[in-house]
Structures are given as structure tokens and as C-alpha cells.
N, C-alpha and C positions, 0 to 999 in steps of 0.2 A: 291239618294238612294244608287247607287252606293256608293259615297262618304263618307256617312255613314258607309258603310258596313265594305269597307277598314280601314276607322279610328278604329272603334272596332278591327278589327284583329290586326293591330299597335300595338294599346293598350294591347292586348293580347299574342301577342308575348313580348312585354318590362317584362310585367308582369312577365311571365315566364324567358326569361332572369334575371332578377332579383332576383326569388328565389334561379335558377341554379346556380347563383354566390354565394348569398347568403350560400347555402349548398356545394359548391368547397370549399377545404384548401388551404388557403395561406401562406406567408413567413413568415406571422406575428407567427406560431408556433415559430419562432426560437428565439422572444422575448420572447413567455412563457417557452421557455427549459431554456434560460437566467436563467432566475427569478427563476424557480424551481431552478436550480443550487446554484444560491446565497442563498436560506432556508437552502438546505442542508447542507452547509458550513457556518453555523451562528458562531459566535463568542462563543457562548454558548457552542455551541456544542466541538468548540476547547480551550475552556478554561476548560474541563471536561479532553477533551483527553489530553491536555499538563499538568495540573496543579497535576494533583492527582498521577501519575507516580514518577514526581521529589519530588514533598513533600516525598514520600515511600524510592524512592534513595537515599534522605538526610537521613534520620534515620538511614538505614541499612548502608548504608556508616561510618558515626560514630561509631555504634556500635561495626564494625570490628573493627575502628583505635583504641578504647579502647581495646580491648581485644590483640590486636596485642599488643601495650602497653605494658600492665601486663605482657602478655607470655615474653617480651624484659628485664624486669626488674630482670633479674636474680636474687636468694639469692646473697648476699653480695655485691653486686652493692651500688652507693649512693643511687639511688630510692629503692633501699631494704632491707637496713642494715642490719646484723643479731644483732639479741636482746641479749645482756650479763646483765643479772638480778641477782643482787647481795642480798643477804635475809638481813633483818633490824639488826643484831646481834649487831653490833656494831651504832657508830652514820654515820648519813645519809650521809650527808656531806661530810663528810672524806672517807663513798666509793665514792658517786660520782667522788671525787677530783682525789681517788684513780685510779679508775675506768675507767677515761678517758685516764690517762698514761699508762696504759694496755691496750684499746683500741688502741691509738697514736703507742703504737708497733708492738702490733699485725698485725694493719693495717698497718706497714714497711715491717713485716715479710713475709704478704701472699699474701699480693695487698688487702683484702676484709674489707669491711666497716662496721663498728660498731659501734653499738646503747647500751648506757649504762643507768640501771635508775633499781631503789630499790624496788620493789613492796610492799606496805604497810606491810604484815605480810610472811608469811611461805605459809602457804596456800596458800594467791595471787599469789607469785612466781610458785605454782605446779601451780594451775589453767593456770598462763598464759602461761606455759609450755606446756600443753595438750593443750590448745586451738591455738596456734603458735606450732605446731610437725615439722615442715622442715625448722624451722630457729631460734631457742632459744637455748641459752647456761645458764645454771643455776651453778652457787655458792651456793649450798646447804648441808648442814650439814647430816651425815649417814642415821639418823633416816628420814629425810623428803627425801631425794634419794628414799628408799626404799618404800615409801607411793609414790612416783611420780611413779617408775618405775611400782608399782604394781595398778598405776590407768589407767596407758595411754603408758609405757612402754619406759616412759626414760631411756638411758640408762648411763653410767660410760662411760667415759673416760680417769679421770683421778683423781689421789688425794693429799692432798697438803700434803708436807711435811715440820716438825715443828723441827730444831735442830737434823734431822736426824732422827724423830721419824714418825710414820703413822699411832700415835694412842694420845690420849688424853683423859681426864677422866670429869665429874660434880664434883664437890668440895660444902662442904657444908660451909657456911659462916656463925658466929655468931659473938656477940659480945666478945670484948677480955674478958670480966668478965661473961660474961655468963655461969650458973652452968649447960647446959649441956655440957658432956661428950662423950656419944652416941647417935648416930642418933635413936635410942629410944628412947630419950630425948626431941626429937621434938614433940611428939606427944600432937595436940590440938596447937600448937605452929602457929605462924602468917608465911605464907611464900612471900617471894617476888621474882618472878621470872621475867626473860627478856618478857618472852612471850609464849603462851603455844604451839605455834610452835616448840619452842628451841629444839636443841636436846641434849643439854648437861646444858641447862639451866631450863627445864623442863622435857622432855618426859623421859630419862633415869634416875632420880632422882626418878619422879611421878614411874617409874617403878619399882624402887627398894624398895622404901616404901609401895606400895600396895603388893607386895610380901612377904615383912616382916609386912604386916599388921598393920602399922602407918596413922590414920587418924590426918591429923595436922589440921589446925583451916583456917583461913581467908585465900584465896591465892591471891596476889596482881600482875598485872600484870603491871612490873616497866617501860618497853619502853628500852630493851636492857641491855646488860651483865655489862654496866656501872650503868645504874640505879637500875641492882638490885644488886649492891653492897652499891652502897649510901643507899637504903634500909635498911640494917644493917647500916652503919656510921649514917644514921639519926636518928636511934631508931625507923622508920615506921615500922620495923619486927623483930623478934627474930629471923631468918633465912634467907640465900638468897643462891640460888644456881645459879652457874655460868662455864665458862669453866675452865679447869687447865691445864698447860701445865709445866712439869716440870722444875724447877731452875737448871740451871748453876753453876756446882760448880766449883771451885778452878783449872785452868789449868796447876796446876805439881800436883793435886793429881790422872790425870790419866785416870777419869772412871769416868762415866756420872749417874746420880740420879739413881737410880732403881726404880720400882713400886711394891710395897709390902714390899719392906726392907727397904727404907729410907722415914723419915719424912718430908710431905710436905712443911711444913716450915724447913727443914734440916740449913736451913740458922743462924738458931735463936742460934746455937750454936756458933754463932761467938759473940753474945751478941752486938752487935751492931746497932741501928737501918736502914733502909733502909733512902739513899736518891735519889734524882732523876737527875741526871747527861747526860743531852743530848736525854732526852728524855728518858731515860732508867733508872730502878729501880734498884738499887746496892748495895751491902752488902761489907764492907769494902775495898772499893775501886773494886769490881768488880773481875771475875774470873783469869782477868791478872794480879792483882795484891794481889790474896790468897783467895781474897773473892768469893760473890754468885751475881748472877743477877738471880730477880725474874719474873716470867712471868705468873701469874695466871692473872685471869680477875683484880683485883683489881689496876693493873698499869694502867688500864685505867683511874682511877679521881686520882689518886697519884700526878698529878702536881697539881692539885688543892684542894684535901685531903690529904697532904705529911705524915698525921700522920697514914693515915687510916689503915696499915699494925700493930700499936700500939693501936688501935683503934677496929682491926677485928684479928681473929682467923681463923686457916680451922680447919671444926670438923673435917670431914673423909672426902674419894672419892671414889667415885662410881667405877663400874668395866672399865675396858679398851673401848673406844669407837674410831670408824677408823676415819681415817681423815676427815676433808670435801671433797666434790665429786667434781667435774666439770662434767656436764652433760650435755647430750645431749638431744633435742626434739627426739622423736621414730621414724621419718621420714628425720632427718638433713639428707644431702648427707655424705656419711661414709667416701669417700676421704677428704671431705672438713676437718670432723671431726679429722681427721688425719693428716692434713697439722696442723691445728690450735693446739692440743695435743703438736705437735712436737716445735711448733712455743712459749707454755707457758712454756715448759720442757725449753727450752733457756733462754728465758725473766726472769726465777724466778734466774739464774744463773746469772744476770745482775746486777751493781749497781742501775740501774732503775728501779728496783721492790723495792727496799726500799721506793721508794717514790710513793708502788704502795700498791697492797697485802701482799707485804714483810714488811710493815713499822707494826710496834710493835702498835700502836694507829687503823691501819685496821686489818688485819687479824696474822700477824706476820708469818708469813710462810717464811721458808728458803727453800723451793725446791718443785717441784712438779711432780708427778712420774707417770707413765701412769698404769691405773688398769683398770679391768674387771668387770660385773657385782657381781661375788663370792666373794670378796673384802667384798662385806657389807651383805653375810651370818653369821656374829656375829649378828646383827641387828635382821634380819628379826627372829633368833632362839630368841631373847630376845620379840621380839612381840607374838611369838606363844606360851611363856612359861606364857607370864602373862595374856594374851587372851584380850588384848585391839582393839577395834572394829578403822578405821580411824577415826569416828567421834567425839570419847575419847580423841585421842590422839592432833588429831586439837582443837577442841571444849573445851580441857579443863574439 
């Protein structure tokens, strides 16, 4: 009985032992702290914290390196050329050609790098002028200066000079048998013009005739001051206006064309026809030897029309118009604009402008003289007297 008694208590004590243990903590928590540890540092979790950081630092990192860039690329740098935009007046080509020899010195003269190229019309040239303001240089004729400077505030720096002159006129061009007489005469008449950009091949002519009240007839837009001469050589027009620049006369008689007193063909008194000698149009051997050298738009096809002077006539010419501008975007840096002025004033003085702006085939300028924006207040008084609106005078 005893024995009994005893084994239950045994029994009853292990019992309890066993819960007791059962419910004590053991070492075994430091495998479950383990294991917690290792969830919390899942791979996931650090592929969240490492990945998404660096993806952000790469963008923003580039973004700087581009803008640092730009801001590095100074105006007239090779990465930033400044743009010299020459207008369509002449053929394309021969400014390019021109264009880059002027470039090539320029860029002797200043260190800064230059971008040459023709913008399709007159217009295009403004537009790309306002739209580029801190790095464009324009070759633009009076009348489109003063539409740039009055849309976006290009300004002058400088204007060409033609045989010592800083002015030049429209010339009206017919056939040598043609029964008009006066630019009255045109009226209802076919016109061929360079382009209705032009400023001495349109807009100043267009201006003189609405003044005097001349509605002429079809007006044809020829593709430059050479084609709207062939115009009249071809018979496609009873008319063509173009630029004029006065003839060369005779070097012992002294004294130079006038405008108002002498006849623009003054030449024709020598009775002898023009030929073309070196690139140059000449009246009895030329001014060193008695004669004339002619220089209106019409020497432009003369190698290839050599008659066209026996062929064409000038009726009359328009009033005095200033030279072409050299300008500037409203924002170019103004010293720059002043090194470069100083640096064309040299160049035009150069044998190497002949095979530039100086050559008789591009623009035929013997010099170029540094002016101000009042320079081309002839203009803007000829815009306010006949009330042409910018889009008239572009648009044609």
C-alpha cells in the first residue's frame, strides 16, 4: 500500500517537473532572435533601400553634366558658333563661298568661331534673328534692319560702303525698245522682282508707286536681283527693279557720278558698247583708260547675257536708300559686337574681301564703316509716309 502510495507521488512530482520546465525559457530564444534578424534584413528589403536611391542619383547627376555643358559653351566657341546670315539677294552659292572667307578671317582676327548659311528669304533672316538674340549677325539691307530692329530690336553696327558711297538707289529696268518713258508708264505693266523682301528690289520701288498711285499688273517673284533682270532679257516682264550703284567714270575727268545730275547710264555717251573684262563690266576700256565701269544689278548675267546692257534700259531710280546694315541680335554681348565691327572695318580694307563681300558677283562693297541705329531714319520716315503695315511690306 505503502508502495503504491509512493509511486503516485513520483509520478506526481515528474509530472510537475515537467510542466515547470516546460513553462521556464531557454537558450533556444537566441535561435528565434536569429531568425527574426535575418526577416528583417531580407534582400527585398535592401534591394528597395539600395536600388531606388542610385537610379535618382544617376538622373540628377546627368542633368547637372548637361547643363554645366551649355553654361561651358560659350557664344563663339566651336560648340557655339555665332550665326552670320547672309539674305538671298544675290545667288546662294557665291555668298556661301563668299561667306566662309569672311568667316576664315574673321575667325583670325578675334579667335571666335563662325557659322555661315543664307536663310531662304528676308523674313527667315529677321525671324532667325529674334529667335537667336545673343549670337546672330545679319547682312541685311535698310529697309529689313528697320522691320528687325522694330520687331525684336536688332541693332546697327555697321554699314557697307560701295566706291565711297553709303547710299544706293532701285533702278527701274525695261526693255531697250520699250515705249515707256516714265515710271507712269508702268501702270498695269508686268513686274519682276528679286523677292518682296528686297529693299531696293521691292519694298522701296512698291513704295514709290503706291505714293504716286501706279497699280502695275502681275508681279513676279524672280529668285534675286539677277533674275529679275533676266526677267526683262527674257521678255517674262515689261519691268524689273533691282539695285544701282553708281558708274565709274573716266579717272582724269576728276569727280565722281552724281545723283540727280548725271544719267544713269551716263556711260552711253561714249557710244560704245559694254564688255566684260575680268569679271568686270567696262566702257571703253574702263575708267583708267577714259572710259566707265558699270555696276548696277545687271552685271550680274552680263558674262552670260554680254548683250543684256543693249538689250535693257534704266527708266528712272528711286530716291537714295543707305547702305546694307550689319547687325546685330538685341542681346549679342556689345564688346564682342565691337571687337567683330572693328575686325570687318580691316577685312573690307583687305585684298581678301575681293574674294569675299567685296567681289562685284556678291555684294561689291569697297569698305565698311561703323553706324548707329539713326543711320536708317531715312527708312523708317519712308515707312510712316506711305503707312505700310510689316505684313505689306513682307507678305507682298
Amino acid at each position: 500500500m505503502k508502495t503504491r502510495h509512493l509511486f503516485k507521488l513520483l509520478v506526481g512530482v515528474s509530472v510537475l517537473l515537467f510542466v515547470i520546465a516546460a513553462c521556464t525559457p531557454t537558450t533556444e530564444t537566441v535561435e528565434v532572435t536569429r531568425v527574426v534578424t535575418e526577416e528583417v534584413e531580407v534582400p527585398v528589403e535592401t534591394e528597395v533601400e539600395v536600388e531606388v536611391p542610385v537610379e535618382v542619383t544617376r538622373i540628377v547627376t546627368e542633368t547637372v553634366v548637361e547643363e554645366v555643358m551649355a553654361e561651358e559653351a560659350a557664344i563663339g566657341s566651336p560648340e557655339h558658333p555665332i550665326k552670320v546670315l547672309f539674305v538671298p539677294s544675290v545667288d546662294v552659292d557665291v555668298l556661301i563661298s563668299s561667306g566662309e572667307v569672311l568667316a576664315n578671317a574673321l575667325n583670325e582676327a578675334t579667335g571666335l568661331s563662325f557659322e555661315v548659311s543664307v536663310p531662304t528669304s528676308y523674313a527667315a533672316t529677321i525671324e532667325e534673328m529674334c529667335a537667336s538674340p545673343e549670337d546672330t549677325i545679319g547682312f541685311i539691307p535698310a529697309l529689313g534692319y528697320v522691320l528687325a530692329n522694330n520687331r525684336c530690336g536688332v541693332t546697327a553696327g555697321a554699314a557697307a560702303v560701295r566706291r565711297g558711297l553709303s547710299w544706293y538707289a532701285s533702278q527701274y529696268v525695261v526693255p531697250f525698245d520699250s515705249p515707256a518713258q516714265t515710271v507712269e508708264d508702268l501702270a498695269g505693266a508686268t513686274w519682276c522682282i528679286p523677292e518682296f523682301g528686297s529693299t531696293s528690289g521691292y519694298l522701296y520701288p512698291q513704295a514709290e508707286l503706291l505714293e504716286k498711285g501706279i497699280e502695275v499688273g502681275e508681279i513676279i517673284e524672280a529668285g534675286g536681283h539677277n533674275g529679275s533682270v533676266l526677267g526683262v532679257y527674257n521678255g517674262d516682264c515689261d519691268f524689273s527693279t533691282s539695285f544701282f550703284s553708281p558708274p565709274l567714270l573716266p579717272s582724269d575727268s576728276g569727280r565722281t557720278w552724281t545723283y540727280g545730275v548725271d544719267s544713269p547710264e551716263i556711260w552711253r555717251d561714249a557710244d560704245v558698247n559694254p564688255e566684260v573684262v575680268d569679271g568686270n563690266s567696262l566702257v571703253a576700256g574702263g575708267p583708267d583708260e577714259g572710259g566707265y565701269q558699270i555696276l548696277d544689278a545687271r552685271i550680274l548675267i552680263a558674262e552670260t547675257a554680254p548683250d543684256v546692257f543693249e538689250e535693257t534700259r534704266i527708266l528712272a531710280l528711286t530716291e537714295q536708300i543707305p547702305n546694307d546694315s550689319i547687325s546685330f541680335g538685341p542681346e549679342f554681348p556689345l564688346s564682342m559686337a565691337n571687337d567683330i565691327v572693328k575686325a570687318l572695318v580691316d577685312f573690307a580694307a583687305t585684298d581678301a574681301c575681293l574674294e569675299s563681300i567685296c567681289a562685284e558677283e556678291a555684294y561689291g562693297w569697297t569698305g565698311v564703316e561703323a553706324v548707329g541705329d539713326s543711320f536708317y531714319d531715312p527708312v523708317r520716315v519712308l515707312i510712316d509716309n506711305i503707312g505700310m503695315t510689316e505684313d505689306e511690306i513682307l507678305g507682298g
